[in-house]
TORVEXKE-817958 format. One record per residue (C-alpha): residue number from 0; residue in three letters; x, y negated, z negated. Coordinates in nm, 4 decimals, always signed. Layout:
BEGIN
   resi   resn          u          v          w
    NUM    Ala          X          Y          Z
...
This chain:
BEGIN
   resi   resn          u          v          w
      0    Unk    +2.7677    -2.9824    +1.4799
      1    Unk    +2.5059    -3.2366    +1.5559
      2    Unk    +2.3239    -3.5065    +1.3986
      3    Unk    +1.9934    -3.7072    +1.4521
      4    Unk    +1.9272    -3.9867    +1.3439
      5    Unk    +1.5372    -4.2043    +1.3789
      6    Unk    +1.4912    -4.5345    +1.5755
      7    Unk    +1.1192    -4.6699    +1.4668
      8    Unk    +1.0334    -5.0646    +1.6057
      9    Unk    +1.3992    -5.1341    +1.6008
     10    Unk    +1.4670    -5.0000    +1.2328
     11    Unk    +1.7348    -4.6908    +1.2148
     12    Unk    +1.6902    -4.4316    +0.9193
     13    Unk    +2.0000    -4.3118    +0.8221
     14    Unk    +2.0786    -3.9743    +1.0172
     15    Unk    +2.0758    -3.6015    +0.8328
     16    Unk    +2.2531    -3.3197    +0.8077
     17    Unk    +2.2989    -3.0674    +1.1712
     18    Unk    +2.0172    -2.8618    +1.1563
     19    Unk    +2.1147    -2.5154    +1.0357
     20    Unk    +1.9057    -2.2473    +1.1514
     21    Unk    +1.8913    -1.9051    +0.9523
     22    Unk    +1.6887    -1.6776    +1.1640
     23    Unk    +1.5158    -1.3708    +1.0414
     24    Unk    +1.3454    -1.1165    +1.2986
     25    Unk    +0.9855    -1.0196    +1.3010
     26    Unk    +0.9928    -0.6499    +1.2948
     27    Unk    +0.6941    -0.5381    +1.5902
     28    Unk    +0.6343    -0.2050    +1.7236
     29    Unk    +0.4586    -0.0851    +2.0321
     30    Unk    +0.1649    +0.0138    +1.8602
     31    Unk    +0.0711    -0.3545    +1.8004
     32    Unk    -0.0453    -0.4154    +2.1414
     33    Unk    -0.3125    -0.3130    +2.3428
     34    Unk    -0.2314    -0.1586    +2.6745
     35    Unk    -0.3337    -0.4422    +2.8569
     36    Unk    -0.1410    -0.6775    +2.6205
     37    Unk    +0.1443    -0.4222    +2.6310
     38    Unk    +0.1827    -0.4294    +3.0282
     39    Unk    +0.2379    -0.8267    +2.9752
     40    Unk    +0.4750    -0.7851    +2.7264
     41    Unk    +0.7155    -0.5109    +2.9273
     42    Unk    +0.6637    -0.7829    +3.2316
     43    Unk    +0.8028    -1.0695    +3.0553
     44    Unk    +1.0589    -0.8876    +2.8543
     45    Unk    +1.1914    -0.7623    +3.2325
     46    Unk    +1.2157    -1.1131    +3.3615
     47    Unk    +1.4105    -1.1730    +3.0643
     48    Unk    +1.1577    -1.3988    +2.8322
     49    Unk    +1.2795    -1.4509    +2.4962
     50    Unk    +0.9883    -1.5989    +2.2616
     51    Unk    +1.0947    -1.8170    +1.9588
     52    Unk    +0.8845    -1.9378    +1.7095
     53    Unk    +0.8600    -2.2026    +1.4486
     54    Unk    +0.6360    -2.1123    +1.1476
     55    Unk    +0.5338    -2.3446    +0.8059
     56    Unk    +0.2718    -2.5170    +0.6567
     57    Unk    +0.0602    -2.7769    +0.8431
     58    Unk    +0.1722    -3.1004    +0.7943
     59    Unk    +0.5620    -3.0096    +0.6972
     60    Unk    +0.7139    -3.1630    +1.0418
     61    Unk    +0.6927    -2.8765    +1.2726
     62    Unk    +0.5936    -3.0650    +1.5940
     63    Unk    +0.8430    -3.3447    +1.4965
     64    Unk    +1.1496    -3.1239    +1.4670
     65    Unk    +1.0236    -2.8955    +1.7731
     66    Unk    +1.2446    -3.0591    +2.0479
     67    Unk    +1.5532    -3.0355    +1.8049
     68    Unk    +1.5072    -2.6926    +1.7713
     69    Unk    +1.4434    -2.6426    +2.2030
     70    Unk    +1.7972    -2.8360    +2.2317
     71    Unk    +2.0071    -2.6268    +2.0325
     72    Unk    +1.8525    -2.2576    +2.1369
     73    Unk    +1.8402    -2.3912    +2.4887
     74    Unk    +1.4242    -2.3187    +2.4774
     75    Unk    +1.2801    -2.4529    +2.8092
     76    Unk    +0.8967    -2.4547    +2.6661
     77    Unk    +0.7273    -2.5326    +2.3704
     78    Unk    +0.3417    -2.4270    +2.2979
     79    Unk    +0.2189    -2.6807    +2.0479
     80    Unk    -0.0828    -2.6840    +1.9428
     81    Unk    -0.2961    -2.6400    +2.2545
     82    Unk    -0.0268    -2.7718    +2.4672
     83    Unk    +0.2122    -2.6368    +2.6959
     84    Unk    +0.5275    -2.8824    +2.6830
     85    Unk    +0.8182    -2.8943    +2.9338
     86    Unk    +1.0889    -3.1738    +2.8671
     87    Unk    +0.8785    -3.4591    +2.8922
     88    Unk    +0.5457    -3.4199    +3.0367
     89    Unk    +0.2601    -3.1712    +2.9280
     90    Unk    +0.2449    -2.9203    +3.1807
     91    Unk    -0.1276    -2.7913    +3.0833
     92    Unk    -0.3669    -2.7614    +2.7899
     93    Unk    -0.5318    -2.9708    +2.5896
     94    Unk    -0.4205    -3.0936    +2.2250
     95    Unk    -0.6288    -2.9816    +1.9224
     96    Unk    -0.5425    -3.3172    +1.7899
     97    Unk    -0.8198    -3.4467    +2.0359
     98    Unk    -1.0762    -3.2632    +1.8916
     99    Unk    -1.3478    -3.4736    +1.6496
    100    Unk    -1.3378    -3.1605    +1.3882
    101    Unk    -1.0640    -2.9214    +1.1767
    102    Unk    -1.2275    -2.6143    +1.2949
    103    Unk    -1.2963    -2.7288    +1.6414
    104    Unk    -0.8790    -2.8177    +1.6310
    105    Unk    -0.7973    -2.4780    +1.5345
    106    Unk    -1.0129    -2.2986    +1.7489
    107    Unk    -0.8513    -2.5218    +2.0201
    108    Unk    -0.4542    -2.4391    +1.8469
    109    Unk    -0.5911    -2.0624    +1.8769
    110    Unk    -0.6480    -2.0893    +2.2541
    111    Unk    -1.0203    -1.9169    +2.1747
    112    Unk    -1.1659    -2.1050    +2.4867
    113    Unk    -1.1054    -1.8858    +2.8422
    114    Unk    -1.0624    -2.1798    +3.0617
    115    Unk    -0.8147    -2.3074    +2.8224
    116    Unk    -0.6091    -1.9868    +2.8343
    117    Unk    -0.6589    -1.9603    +3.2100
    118    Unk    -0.4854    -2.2735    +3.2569
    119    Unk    -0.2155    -2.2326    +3.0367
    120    Unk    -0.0985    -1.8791    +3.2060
    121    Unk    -0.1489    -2.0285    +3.5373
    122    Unk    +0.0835    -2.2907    +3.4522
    123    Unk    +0.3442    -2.0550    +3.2828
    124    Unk    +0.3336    -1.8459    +3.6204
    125    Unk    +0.4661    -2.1124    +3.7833
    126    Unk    +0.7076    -2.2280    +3.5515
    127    Unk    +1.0924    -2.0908    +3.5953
    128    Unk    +1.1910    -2.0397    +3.2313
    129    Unk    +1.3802    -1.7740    +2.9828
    130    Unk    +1.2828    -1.9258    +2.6508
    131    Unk    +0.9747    -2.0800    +2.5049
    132    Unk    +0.8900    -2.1907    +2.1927
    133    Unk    +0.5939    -2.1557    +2.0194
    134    Unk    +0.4661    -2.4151    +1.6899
    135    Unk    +0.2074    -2.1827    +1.4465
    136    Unk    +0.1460    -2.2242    +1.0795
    137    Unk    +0.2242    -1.8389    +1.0602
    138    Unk    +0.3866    -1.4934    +1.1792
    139    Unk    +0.0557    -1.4469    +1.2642
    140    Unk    -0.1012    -1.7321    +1.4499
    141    Unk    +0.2143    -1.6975    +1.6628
    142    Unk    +0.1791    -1.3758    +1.7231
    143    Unk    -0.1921    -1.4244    +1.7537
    144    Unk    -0.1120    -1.7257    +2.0458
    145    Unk    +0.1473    -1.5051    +2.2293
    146    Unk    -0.0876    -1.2174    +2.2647
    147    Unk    -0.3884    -1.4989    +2.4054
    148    Unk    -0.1883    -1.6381    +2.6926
    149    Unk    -0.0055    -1.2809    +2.7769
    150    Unk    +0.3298    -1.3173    +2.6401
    151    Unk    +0.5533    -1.1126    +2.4110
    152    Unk    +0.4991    -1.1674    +2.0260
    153    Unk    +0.7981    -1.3744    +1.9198
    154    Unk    +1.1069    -1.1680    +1.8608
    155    Unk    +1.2723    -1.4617    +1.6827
    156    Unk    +1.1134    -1.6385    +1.3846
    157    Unk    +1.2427    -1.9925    +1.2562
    158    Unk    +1.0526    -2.1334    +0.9298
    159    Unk    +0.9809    -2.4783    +0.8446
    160    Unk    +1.2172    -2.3941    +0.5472
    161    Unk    +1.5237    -2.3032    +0.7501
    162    Unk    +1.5264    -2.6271    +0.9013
    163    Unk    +1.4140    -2.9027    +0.6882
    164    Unk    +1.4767    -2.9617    +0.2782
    165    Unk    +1.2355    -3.0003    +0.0173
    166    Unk    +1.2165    -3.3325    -0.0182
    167    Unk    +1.1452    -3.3776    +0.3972
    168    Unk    +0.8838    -3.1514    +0.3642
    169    Unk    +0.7296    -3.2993    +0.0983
    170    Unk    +0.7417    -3.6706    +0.2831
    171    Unk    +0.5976    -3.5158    +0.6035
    172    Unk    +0.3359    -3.3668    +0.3493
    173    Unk    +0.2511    -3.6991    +0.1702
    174    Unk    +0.2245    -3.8746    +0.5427
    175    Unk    -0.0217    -3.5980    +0.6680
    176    Unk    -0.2281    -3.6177    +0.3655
    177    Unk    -0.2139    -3.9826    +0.2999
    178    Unk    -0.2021    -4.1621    +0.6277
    179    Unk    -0.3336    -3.8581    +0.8471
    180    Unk    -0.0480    -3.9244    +1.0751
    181    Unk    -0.0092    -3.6001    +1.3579
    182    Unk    +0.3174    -3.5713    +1.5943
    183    Unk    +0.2858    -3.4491    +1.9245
    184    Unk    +0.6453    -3.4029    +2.0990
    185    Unk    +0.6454    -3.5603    +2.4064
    186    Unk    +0.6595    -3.9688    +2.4640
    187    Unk    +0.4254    -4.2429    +2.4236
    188    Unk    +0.3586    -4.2757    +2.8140
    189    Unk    +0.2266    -3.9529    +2.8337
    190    Unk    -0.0432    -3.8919    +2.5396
    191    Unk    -0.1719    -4.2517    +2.6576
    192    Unk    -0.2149    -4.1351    +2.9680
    193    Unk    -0.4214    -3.8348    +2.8683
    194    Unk    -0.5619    -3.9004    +2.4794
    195    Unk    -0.5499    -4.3108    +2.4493
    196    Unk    -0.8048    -4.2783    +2.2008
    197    Unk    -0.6257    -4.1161    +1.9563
    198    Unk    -0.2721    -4.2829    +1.9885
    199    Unk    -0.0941    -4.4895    +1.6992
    200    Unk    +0.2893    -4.5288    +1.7494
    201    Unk    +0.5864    -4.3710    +1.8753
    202    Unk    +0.9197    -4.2654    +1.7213
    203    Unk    +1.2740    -4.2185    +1.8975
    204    Unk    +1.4784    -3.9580    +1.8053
    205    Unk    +1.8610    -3.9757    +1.8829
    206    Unk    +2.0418    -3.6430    +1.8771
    207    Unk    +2.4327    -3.7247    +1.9018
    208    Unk    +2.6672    -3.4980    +2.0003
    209    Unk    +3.0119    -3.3849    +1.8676
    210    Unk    +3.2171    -3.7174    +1.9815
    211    Unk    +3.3673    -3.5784    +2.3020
    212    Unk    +3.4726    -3.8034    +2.6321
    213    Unk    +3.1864    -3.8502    +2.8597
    214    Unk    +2.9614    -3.7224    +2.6125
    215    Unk    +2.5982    -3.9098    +2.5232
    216    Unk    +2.3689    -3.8951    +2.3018
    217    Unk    +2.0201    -3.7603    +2.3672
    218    Unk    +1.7053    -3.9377    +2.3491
    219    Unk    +1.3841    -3.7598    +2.2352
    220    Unk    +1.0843    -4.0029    +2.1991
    221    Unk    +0.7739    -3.8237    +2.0042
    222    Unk    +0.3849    -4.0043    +1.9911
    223    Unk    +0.2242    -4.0505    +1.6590
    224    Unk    -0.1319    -4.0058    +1.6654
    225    Unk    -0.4381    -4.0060    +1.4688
    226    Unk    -0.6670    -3.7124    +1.5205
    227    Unk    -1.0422    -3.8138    +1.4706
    228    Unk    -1.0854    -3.5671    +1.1656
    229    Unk    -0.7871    -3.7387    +1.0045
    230    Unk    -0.9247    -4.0424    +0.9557
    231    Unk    -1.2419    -3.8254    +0.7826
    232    Unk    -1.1176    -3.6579    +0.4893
    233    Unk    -1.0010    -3.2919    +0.4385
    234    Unk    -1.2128    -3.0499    +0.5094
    235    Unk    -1.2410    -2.6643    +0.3697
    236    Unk    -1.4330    -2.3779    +0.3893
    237    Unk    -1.5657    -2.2071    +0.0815
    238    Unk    -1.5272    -1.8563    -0.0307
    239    Unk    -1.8799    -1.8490    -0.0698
    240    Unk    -1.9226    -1.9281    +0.2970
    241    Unk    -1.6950    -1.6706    +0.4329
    242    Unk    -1.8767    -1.4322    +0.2488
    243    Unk    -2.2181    -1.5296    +0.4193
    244    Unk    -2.0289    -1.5283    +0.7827
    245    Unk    -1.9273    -1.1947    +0.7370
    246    Unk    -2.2843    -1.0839    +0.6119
    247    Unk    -2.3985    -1.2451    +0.8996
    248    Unk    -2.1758    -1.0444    +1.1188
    249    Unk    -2.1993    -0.7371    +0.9510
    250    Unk    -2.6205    -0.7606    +0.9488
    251    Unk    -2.5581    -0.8361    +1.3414
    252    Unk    -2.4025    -0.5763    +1.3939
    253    Unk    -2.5889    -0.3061    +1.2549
    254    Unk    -2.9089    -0.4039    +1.0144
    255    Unk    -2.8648    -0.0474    +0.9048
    256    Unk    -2.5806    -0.1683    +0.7028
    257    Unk    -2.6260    -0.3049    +0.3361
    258    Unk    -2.3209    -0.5479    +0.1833
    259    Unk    -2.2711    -0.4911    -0.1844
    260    Unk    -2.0027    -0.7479    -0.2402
    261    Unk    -1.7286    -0.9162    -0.0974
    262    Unk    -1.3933    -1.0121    -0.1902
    263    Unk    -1.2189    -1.3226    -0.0507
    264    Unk    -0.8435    -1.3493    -0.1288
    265    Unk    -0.6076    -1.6169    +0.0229
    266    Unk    -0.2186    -1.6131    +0.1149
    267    Unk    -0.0597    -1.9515    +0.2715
    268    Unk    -0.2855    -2.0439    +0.5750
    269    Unk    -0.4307    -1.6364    +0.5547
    270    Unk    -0.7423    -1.4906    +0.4079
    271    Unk    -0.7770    -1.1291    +0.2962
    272    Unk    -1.1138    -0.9606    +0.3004
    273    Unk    -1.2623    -0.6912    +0.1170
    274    Unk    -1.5916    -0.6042    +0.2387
    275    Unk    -1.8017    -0.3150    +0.0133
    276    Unk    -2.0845    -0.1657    +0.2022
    277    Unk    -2.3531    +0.0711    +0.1183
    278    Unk    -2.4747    +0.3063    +0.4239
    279    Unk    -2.7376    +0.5954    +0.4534
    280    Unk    -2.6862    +0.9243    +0.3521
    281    Unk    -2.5942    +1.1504    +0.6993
    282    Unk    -2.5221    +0.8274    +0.9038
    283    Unk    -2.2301    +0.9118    +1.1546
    284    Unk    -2.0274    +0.5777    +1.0560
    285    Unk    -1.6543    +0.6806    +1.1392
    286    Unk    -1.6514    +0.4833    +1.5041
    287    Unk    -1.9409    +0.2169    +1.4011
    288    Unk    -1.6881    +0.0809    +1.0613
    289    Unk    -1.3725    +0.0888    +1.2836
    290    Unk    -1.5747    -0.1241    +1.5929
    291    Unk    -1.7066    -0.3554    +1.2627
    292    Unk    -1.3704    -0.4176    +1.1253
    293    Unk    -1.3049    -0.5880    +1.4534
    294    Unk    -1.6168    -0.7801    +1.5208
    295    Unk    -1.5930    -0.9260    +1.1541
    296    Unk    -1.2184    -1.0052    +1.2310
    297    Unk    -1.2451    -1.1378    +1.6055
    298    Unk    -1.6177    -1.3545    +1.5162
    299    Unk    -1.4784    -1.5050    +1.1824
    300    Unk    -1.1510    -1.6057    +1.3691
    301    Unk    -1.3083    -1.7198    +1.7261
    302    Unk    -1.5712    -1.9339    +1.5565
    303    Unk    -1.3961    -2.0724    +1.2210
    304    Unk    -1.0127    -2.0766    +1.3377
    305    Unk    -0.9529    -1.9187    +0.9876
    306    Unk    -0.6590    -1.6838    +1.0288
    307    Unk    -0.7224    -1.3134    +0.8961
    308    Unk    -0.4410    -1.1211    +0.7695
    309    Unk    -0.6471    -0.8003    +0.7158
    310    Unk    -1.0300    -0.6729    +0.6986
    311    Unk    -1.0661    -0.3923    +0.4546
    312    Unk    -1.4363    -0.2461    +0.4732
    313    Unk    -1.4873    +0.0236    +0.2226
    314    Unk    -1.7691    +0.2824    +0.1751
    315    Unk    -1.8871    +0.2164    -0.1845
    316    Unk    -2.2695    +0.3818    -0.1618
    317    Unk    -2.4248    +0.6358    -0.0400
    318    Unk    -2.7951    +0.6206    -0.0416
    319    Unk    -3.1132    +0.8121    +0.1317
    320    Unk    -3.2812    +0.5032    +0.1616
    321    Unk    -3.1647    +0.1301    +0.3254
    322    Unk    -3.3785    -0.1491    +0.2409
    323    Unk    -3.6490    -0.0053    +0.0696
    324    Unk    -3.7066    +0.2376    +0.3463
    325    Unk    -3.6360    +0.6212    +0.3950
């Protein structure tokens, strides 16, 4: 059993429970990966990689209760949000808590830019690890950040809700919301090093051990920052304006296609879309919908860090004449 407890500016919060970690298995197939992506994953799983990940809301205390988690799975890297963490010291990446915007930050969380992916993997090919953690707000942004720097979708899958009670959750919630207060788990030293501009305090983190002879207790020390976008108020995106992106993309695509309505639908941090289109009578459209399921899905997600959960395009028109035309 083991027990934390917080040292803040000399003041000690009274320590909780051991964590107790329920895990439940995401259930993935071969036929989820590409075979480029699928290559990767048989390389990894050879050397022995086991992926974890952590999963919940934002703002519930994932990044704070990261290094707890490493500890007791023995995980020797944690992927949190942009960064690649070892111990310590950030190995590579760049924190989407730099970033001046929300969508910028999750683009950046997403590893959507190809330098920023390039040095990540370089970095984990020289690392000498068996586990790694990664920090998502879903199944599917970690699977979705596995499959962008090369390694196998998570095979283990902790939630925010296995780990931390109600009432924690909703504190971390009122402290994101209210004070726009971020954690990134590695020490002060280190973010002011890199991102001075966005540092605000630090927090040590004492994980005791059972009371054994010649046994210490750990110290993890985690930086509080305040992202730029924090400090600007929340910002959204409207159905209506998903449903003009993904005209956009589908007019892009082909101007032969016409867009009779669309359906937005949200789950969590996921959006569902239903997208009804109207095509010309003797069009050959089997390969051309299947290619535009994909370039709605890839485009809305690479430029709005938005996380789709599924693309449905249906046929609802048939009609000799597009536009006013023949």
């Amino acid at each position: 059993m083991k027990n934390f407890c917080l040292k803040n500016h000399g003041h000690e919060i009274t320590a909780v429970p051991a964590l107790t970690i329920s895990r439940r298995k995401s259930s993935i197939s071969f036929n989820m990966y590409t075979p480029k992506s699928l290559a990767h994953h048989l390389i990894w799983v050879f050397k022995g990689i086991q992926v974890f990940a952590l999963v919940g809301k934002s703002g519930t205390g994932k990044s704070f209760r990261a290094r707890l988690i490493a500890e007791k799975h023995g995980i020797d890297l944690i992927i949190d949000d942009g960064l690649l963490i070892r111990d310590n010291k950030i190995l590579a990446g760049r924190t989407a808590k730099r970033e001046k915007g929300i969508l910028p930050a999750i683009r950046t969380a997403l590893f959507t830019d190809p330098e920023h992916v390039s040095d990540v993997k370089r970095a984990l090919k020289k690392e000498k690890f068996k586990r790694i953690l990664i920090i998502g707000t879903s199944d599917k942004m970690a699977k979705k950040i596995a499959g962008q720097i090369d390694l196998p979708y998570p095979a283990k899958i902790i939630t925010i809700e296995d780990i931390a009670s109600q009432d924690e959750i909703a504190a971390a919630t009122r402290s994101r919301n209210s004070e726009g207060k971020h954690i990134i788990p590695v020490p002060a030293i280190e973010v002011k090093r890199n991102y001075p501009h966005i540092f605000f305090d630090s927090i040590k983190v004492f994980l005791k051990k059972s009371l054994q002879f010649g046994k210490k207790a750990k110290m993890f020390e985690k930086t509080v920052v305040r992202p730029e976008y924090s400090k600007r108020g929340k910002v959204t995106i409207s159905e209506t304006a998903i449903s003009q992106m993904v005209m956009h993309c589908v007019k892009e695509y082909d101007a032969n296609l016409l867009v009779d309505k669309i359906i937005v639908s949200s789950d969590r941090n996921m959006y569902s879309l239903e997208v009804i289109i109207r095509v010309r009578f003797g069009a050959q459209i089997s390969d051309i919908l299947f290619q535009l399921q994909e370039y709605i899905l890839r485009s809305i997600e690479r430029y709005t860090g938005l996380i789709l959960k599924e693309v449905n395009i249906t046929v609802g028109n048939v009609t000799g004449k597009i536009n006013g035309k023949k």
